[in-house]
C-alpha positions in Angstrom: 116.8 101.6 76.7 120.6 102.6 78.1 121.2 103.5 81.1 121.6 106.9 79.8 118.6 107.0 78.0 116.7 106.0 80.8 118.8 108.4 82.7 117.6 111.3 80.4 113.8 110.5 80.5 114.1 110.5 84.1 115.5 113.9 84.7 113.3 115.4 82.6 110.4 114.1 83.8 111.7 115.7 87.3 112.7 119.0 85.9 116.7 118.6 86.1 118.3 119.2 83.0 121.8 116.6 82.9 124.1 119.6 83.4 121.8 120.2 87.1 121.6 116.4 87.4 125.3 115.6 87.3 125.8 119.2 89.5 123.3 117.8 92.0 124.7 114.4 92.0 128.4 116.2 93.0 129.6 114.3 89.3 132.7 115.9 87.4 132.2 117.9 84.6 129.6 116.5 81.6 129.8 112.5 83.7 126.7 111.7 82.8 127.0 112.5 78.8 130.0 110.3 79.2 128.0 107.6 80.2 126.8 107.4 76.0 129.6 105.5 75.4 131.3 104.6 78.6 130.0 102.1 81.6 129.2 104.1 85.3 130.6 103.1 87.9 128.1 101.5 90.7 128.7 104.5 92.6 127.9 107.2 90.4 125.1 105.9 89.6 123.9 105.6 93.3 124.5 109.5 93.3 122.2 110.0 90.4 119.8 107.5 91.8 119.8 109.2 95.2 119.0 112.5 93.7 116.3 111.3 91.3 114.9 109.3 93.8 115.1 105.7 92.2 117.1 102.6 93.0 120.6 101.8 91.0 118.5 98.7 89.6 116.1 100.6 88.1 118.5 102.6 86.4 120.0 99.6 85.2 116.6 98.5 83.8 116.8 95.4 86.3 113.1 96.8 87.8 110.0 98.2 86.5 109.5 100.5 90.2 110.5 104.2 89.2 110.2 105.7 92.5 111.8 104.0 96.1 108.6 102.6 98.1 108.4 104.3 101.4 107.3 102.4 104.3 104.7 103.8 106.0 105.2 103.6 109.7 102.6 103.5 112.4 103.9 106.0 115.2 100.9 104.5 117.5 103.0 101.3 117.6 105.1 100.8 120.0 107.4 98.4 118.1 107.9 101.0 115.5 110.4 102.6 118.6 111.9 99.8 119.8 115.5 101.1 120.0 118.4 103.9 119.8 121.8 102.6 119.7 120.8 99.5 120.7 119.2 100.8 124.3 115.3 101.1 125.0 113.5 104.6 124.5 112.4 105.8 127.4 108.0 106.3 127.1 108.2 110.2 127.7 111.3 110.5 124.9 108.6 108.1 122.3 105.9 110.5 123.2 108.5 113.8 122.0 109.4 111.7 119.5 106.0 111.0 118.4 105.3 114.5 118.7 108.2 116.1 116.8 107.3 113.7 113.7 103.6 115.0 113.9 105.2 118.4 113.8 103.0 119.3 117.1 
């Protein structure tokens, strides 16, 4: 499969048509029906990958993962706040923190 192909199957499968796709992706005019017979560049293709939510690799067939793995994060670890800027977090700005990404 190209990279177009696979770039096809995947917007459909997420509802964009290419035109949206290549809008979304901030791509000038018909880019991605260019890519039929012409090589992306690496970062085109990281704007489409961003938007459709996969990694450059996979669009490049170089992985079988369709989707970026998101880390799941405990936020009742205290190493999962370790540092801002490269200064501590004070407890009671962990705690908002904490709070804000519960949405409490």
């Amino acid at each position: 499969m190209t990279v177009f192909e696979r770039i096809k199957k995947l917007a459909k499968e997420r509802g964009y048509s290419l035109t949206k796709l290549n809008d979304e992706a901030g791509l000038g005019t018909n880019s991605i029906y260019h890519w039929k017979t012409k090589t992306p560049g690496t970062d085109n293709l990281q704007k489409v990958a961003n938007v459709l939510n996969v990694t450059v690799d996979y669009l490049l067939g170089e992985e079988n993962q369709s989707t970026r793995s998101k880390k799941s994060v405990d936020l009742n670890d205290d190493d999962a706040f370790l540092t801002f800027e490269g200064k501590p977090i004070p407890e009671e700005d962990r705690e908002l923190i904490k709070r804000l990404l519960r949405g409490k």
